[in-house]
Backbone as CSV, one residue per row, in Angstrom:
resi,resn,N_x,N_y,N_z,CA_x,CA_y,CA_z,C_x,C_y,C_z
1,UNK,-39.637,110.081,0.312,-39.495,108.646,0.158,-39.997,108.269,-1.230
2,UNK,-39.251,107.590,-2.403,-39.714,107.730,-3.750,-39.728,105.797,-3.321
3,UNK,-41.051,105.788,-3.574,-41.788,104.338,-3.940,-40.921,103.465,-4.781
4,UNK,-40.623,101.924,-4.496,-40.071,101.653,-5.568,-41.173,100.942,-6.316
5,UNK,-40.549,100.502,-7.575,-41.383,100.047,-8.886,-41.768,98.655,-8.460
6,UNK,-43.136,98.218,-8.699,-43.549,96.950,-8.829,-42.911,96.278,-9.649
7,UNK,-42.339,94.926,-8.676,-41.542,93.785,-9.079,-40.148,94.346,-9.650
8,UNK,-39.711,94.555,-8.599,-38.591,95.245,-8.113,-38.177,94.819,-6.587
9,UNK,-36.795,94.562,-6.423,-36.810,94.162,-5.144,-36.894,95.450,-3.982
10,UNK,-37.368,95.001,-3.021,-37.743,96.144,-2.340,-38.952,96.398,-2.417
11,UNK,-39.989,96.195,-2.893,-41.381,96.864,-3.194,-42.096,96.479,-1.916
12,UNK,-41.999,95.012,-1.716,-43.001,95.153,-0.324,-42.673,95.898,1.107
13,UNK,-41.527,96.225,1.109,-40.739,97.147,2.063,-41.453,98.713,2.038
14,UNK,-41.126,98.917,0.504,-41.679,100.439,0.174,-42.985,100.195,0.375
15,UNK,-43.891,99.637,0.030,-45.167,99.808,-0.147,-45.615,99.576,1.771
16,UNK,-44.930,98.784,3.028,-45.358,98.983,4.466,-45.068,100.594,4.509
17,UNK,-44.118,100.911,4.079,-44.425,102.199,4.643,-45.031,103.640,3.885
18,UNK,-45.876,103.133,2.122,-46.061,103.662,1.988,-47.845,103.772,2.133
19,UNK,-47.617,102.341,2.627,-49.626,102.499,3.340,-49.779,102.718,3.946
20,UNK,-48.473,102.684,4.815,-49.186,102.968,6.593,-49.144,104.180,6.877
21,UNK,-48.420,105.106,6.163,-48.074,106.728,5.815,-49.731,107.257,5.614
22,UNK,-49.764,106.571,4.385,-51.633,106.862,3.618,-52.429,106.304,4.646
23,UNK,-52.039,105.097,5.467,-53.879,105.117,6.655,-53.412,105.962,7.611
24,UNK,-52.703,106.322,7.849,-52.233,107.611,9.208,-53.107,108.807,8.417
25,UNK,-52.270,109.538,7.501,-53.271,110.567,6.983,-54.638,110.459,6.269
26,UNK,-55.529,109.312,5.922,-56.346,108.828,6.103,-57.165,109.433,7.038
27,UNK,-56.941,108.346,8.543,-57.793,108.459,9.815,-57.673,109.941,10.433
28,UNK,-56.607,110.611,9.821,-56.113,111.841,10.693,-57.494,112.878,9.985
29,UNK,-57.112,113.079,8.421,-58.414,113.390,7.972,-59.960,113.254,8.719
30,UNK,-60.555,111.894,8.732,-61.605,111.622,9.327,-61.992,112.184,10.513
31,UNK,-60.188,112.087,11.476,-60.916,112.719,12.432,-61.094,114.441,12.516
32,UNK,-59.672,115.044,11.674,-60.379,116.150,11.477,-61.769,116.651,10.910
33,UNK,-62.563,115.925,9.808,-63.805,116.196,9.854,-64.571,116.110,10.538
34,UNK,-64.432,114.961,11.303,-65.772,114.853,12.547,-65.182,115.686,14.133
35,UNK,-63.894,116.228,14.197,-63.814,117.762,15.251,-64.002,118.650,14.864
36,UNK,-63.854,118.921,13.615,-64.893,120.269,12.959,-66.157,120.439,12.821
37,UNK,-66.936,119.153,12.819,-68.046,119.016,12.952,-68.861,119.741,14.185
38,UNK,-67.922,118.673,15.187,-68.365,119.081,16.495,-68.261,120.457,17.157
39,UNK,-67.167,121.105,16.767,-66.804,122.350,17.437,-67.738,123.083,16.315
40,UNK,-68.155,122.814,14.743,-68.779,124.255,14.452,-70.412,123.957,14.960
41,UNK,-71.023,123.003,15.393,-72.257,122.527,16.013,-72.260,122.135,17.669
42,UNK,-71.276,122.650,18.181,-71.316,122.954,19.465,-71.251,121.757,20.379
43,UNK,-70.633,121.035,19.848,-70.829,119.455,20.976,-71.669,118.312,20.183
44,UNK,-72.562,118.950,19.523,-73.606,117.624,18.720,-73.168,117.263,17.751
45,UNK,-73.304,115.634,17.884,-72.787,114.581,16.867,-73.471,114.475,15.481
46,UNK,-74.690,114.800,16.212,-75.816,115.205,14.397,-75.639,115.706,13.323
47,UNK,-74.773,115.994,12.554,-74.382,116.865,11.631,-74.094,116.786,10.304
48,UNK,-74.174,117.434,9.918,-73.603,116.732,8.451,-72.030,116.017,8.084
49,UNK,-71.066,116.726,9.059,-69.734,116.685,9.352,-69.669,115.092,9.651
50,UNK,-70.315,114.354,10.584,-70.364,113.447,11.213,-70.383,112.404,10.009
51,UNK,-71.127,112.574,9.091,-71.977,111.927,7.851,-70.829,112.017,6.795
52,UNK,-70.131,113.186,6.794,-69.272,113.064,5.811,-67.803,112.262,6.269
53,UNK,-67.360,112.267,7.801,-66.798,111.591,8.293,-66.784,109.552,8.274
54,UNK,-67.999,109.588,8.287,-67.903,107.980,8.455,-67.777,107.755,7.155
55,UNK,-68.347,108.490,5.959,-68.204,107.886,5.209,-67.028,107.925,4.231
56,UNK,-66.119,109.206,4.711,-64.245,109.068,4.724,-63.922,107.625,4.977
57,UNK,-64.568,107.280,6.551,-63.663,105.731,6.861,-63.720,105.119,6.017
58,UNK,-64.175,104.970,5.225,-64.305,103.744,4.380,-63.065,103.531,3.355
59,UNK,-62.849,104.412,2.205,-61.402,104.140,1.864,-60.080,104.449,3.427
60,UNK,-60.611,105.195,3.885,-59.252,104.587,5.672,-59.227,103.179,5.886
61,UNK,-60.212,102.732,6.015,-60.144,101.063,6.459,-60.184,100.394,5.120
62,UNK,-60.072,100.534,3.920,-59.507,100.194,2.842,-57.760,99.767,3.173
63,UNK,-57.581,102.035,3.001,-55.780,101.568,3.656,-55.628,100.572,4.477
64,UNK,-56.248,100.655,5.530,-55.721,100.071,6.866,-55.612,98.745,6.397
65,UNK,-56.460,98.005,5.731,-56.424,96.441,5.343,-55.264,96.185,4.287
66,UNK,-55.186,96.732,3.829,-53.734,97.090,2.562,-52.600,96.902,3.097
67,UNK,-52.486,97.758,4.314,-51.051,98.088,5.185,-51.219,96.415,5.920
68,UNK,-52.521,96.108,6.515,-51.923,95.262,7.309,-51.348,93.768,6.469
69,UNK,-52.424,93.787,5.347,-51.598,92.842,4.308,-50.229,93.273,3.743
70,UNK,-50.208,94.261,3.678,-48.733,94.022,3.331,-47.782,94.011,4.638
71,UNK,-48.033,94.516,5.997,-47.219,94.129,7.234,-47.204,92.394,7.351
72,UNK,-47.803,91.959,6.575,-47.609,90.045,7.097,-46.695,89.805,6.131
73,UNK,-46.398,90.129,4.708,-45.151,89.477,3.519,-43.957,89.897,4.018
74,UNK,-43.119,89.587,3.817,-41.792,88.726,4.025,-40.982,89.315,2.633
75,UNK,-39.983,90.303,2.466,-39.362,90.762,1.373,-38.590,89.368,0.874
76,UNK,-38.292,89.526,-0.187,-37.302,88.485,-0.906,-36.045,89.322,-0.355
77,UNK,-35.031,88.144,0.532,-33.131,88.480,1.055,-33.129,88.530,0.051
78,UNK,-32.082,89.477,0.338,-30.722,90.430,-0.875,-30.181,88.901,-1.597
79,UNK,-29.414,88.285,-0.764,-28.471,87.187,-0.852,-29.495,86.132,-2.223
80,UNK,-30.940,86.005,-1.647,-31.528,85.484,-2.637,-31.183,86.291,-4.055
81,UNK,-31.695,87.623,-4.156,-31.928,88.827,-5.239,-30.650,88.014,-6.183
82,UNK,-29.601,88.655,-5.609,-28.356,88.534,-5.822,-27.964,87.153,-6.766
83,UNK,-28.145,85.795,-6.308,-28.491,84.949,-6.820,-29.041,84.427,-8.315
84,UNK,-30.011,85.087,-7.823,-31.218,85.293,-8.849,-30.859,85.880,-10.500
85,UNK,-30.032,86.962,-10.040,-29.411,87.818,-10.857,-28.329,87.326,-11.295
86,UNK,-27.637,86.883,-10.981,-26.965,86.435,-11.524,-26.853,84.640,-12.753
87,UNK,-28.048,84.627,-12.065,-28.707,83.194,-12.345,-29.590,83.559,-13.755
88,UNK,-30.124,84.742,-14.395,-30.819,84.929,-14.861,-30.380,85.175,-16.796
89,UNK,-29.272,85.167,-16.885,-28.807,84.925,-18.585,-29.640,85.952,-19.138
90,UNK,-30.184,87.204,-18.894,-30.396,87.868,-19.720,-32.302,87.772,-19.733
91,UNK,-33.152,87.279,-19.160,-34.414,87.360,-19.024,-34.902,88.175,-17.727
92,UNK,-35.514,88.933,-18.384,-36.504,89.965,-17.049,-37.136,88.890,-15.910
93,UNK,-37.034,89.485,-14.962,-37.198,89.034,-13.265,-38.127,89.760,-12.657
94,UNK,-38.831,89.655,-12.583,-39.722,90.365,-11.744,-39.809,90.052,-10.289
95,UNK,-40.330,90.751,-9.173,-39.672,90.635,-7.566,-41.192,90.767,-6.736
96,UNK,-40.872,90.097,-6.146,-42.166,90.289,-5.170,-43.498,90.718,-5.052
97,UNK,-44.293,89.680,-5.979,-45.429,90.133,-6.712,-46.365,89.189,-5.636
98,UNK,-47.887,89.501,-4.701,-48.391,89.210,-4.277,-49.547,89.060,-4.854
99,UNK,-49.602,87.541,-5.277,-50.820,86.987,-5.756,-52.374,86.970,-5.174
100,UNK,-53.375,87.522,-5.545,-54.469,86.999,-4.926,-55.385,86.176,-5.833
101,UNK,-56.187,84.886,-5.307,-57.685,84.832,-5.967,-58.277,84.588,-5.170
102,UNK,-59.432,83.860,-6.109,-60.676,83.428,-5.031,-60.334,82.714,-3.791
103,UNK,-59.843,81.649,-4.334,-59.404,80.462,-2.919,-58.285,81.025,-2.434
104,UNK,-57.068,81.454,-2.942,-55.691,82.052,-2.193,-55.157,82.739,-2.492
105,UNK,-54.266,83.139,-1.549,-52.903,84.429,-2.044,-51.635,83.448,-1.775
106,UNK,-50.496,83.915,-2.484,-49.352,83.628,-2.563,-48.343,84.995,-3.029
107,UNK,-47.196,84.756,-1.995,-46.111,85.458,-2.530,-45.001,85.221,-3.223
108,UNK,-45.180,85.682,-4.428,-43.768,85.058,-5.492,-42.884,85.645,-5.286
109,UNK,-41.819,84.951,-4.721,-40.016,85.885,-4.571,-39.745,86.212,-5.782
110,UNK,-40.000,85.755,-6.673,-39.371,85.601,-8.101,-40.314,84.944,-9.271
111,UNK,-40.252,85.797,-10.489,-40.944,85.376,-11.505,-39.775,85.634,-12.843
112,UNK,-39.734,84.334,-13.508,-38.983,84.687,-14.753,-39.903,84.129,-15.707
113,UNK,-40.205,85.820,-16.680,-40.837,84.748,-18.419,-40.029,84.365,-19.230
114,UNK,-40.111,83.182,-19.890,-39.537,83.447,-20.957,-40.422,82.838,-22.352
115,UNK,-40.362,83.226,-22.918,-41.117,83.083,-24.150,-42.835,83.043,-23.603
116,UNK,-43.494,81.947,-23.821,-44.918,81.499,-23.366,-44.297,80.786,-21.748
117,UNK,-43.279,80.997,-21.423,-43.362,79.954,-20.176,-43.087,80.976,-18.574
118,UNK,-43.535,81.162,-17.935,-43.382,81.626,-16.700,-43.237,80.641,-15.237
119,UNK,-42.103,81.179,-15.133,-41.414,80.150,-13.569,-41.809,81.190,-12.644
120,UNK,-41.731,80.513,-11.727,-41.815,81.426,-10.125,-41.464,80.572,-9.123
121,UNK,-40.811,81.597,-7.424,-40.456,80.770,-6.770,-41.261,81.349,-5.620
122,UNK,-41.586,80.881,-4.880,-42.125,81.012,-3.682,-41.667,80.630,-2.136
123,UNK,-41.712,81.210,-1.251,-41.259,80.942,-0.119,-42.679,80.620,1.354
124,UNK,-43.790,80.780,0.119,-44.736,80.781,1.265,-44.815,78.808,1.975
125,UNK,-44.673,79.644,3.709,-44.463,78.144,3.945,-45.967,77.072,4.031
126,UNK,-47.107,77.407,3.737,-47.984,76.700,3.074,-48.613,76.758,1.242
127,UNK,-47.331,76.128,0.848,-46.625,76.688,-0.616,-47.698,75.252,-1.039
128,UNK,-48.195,74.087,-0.312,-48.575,72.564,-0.838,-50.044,73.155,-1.431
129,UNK,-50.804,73.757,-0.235,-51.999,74.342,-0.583,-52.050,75.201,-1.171
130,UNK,-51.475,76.368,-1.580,-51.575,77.795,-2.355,-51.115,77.499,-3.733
131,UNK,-49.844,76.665,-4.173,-49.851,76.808,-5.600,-50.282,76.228,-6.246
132,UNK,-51.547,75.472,-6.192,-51.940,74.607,-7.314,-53.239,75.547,-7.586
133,UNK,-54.257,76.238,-6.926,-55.108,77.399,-7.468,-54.490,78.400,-8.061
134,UNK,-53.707,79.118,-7.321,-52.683,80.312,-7.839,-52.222,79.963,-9.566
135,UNK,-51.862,78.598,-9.305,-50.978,78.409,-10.986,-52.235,78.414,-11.865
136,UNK,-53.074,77.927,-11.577,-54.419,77.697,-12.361,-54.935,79.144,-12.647
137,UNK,-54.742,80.375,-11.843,-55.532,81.214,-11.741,-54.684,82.220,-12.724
138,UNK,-52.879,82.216,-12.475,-52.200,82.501,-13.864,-52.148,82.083,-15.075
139,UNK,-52.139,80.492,-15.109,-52.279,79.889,-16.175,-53.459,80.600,-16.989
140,UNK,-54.541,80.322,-16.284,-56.196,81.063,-16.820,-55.917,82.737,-17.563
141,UNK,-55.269,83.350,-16.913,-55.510,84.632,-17.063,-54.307,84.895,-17.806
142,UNK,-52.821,84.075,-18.177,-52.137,84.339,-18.848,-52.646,83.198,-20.328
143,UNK,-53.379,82.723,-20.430,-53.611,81.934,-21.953,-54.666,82.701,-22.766
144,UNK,-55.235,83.589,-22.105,-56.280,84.915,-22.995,-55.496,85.325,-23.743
145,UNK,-53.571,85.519,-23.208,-52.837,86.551,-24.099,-52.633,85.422,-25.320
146,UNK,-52.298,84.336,-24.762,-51.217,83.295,-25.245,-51.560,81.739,-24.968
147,UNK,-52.470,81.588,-26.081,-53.211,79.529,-25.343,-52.213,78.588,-25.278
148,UNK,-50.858,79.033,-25.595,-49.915,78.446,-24.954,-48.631,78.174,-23.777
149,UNK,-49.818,79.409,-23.235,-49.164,79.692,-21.587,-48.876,78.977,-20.792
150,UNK,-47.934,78.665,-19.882,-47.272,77.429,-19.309,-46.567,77.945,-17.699
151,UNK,-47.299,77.800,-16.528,-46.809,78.481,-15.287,-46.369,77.151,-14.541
152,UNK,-45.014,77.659,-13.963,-44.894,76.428,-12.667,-44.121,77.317,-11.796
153,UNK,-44.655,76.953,-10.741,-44.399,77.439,-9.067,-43.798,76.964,-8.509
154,UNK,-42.514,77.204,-8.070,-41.384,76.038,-7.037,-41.544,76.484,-5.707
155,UNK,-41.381,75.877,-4.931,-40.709,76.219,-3.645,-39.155,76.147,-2.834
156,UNK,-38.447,74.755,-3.534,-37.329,75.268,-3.730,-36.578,76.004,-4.348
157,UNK,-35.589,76.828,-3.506,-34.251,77.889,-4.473,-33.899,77.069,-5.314
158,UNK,-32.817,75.719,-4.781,-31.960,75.597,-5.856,-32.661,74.878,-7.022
159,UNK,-34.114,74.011,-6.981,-34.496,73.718,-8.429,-35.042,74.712,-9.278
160,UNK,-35.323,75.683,-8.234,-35.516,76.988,-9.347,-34.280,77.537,-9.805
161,UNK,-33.871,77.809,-9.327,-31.952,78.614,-9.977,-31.845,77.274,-10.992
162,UNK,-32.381,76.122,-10.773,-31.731,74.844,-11.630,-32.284,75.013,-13.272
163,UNK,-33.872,75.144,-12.429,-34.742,75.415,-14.240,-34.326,76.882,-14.572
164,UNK,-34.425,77.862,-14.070,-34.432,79.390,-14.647,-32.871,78.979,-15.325
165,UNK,-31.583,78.293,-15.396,-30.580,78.583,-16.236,-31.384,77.646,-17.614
166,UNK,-31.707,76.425,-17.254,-32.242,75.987,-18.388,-33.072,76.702,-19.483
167,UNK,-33.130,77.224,-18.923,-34.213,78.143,-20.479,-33.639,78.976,-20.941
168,UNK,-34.331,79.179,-22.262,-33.460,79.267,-23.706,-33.540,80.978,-23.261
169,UNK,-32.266,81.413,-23.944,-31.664,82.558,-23.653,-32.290,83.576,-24.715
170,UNK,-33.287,84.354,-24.142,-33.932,85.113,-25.499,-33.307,86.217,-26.326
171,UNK,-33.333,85.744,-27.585,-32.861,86.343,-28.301,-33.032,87.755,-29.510
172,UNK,-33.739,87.714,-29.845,-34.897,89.120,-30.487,-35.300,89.817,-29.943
173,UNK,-36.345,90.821,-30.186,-37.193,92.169,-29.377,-38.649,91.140,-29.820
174,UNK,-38.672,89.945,-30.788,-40.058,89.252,-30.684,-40.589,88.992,-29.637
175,UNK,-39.287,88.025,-29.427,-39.796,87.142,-28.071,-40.096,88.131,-26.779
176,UNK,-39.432,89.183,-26.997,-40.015,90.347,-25.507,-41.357,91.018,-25.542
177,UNK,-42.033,90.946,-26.588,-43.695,91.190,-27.026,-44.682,90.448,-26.241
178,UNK,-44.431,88.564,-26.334,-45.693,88.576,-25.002,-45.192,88.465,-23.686
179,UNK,-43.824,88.456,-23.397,-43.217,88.645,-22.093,-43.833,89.664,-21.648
180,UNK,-43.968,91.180,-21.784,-44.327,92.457,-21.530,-45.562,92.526,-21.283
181,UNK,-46.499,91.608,-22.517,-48.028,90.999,-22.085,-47.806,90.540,-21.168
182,UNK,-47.102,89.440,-20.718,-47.497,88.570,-19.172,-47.190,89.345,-18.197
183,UNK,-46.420,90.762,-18.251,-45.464,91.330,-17.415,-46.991,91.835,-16.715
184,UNK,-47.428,92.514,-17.778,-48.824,93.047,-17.746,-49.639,93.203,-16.413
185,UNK,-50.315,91.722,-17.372,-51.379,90.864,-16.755,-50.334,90.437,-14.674
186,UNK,-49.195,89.779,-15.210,-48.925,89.785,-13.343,-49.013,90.935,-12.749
187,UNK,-48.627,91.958,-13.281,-48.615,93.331,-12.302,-50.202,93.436,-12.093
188,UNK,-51.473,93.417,-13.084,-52.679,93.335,-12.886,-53.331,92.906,-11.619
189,UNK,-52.598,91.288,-11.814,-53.093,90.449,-10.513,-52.611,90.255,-9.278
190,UNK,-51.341,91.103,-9.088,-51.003,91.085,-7.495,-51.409,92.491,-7.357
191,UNK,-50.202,92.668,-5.948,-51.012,93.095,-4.726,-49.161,94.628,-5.443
């Protein structure tokens, strides 16, 4: 099963089954250390085996919290993708990037940069409460590259398909220099 690439459609698909693969062999591990334990110490839990076991769980229940966050997102439809793509005049798209901060997470169906400006669309259906920290928390972390960084978060398709044609159709390998920075920094901050 070859993983697909972050922000790429498909990724949160690949990535359920490529955590839940990793907490299976994970816990399977753990427990093989702590039955080797037991069978080379005869039944007793005392051991060193035991000690090196629990403290395996810990990246296991790492995975396990990983998998189950990513078992709750919701892939971006084809039919959307499709759309999108075609909607896009020539600017990189990035796909299903899962935001976290302090106060929230959000899932972006869609991110287009272009120049200093980054759009995104979202489908999360408590989109009223999540994007106004989230934008703040890109805005913040994309104006270190660029103090003229500029994020807005939609929740509707069609005013997003409306703004993403509006913007200016990039033209040089300049303008793809801090795009690649922001590309960056988003892959940094999701999931």
């Amino acid at each position: 099963m070859k993983e697909n690439e972050k922000g790429r459609p498909g990724y949160i698909r690949s990535q359920k089954k490529i955590r839940g693969i990793r907490t299976l062999i994970l816990f399977i591990i753990v427990f093989a250390i702590f039955v080797i334990g037991l069978i080379l110490n005869g039944g007793d839990r005392s051991n060193l085996f035991s000690i090196i076991a629990a403290i395996a769980l810990i990246p296991a229940a790492l995975s396990a919290t990983q998998w189950i966050v990513a078992l709750t997102l919701k892939e971006t439809p084809e039919e959307l993708v499709k759309r999108i793509a075609s909607a896009s005049q020539g600017h990189k798209v990035l796909y299903e990037l899962y935001v976290t901060t302090r106060e929230n997470s959000i899932l972006l169906n869609a991110v287009v940069i272009s120049g200093s400006y980054v759009l995104a669309l979202t489908s999360d259906p408590k989109h009223e409460l999540r994007i106004p920290p989230v934008r703040k928390h890109l805005r913040t972390a994309l104006q270190n590259a660029d103090p003229e960084a500029e994020v807005e978060i939609l929740h509707d398709q069609e005013q997003f398909l409306k703004k993403m044609q509006e913007l200016p159709i990039p033209e040089t390998e300049e303008d793809e220099n801090p795009e690649k920075e922001f590309q960056s920094i988003l892959f940094a901050l999701s999931m």
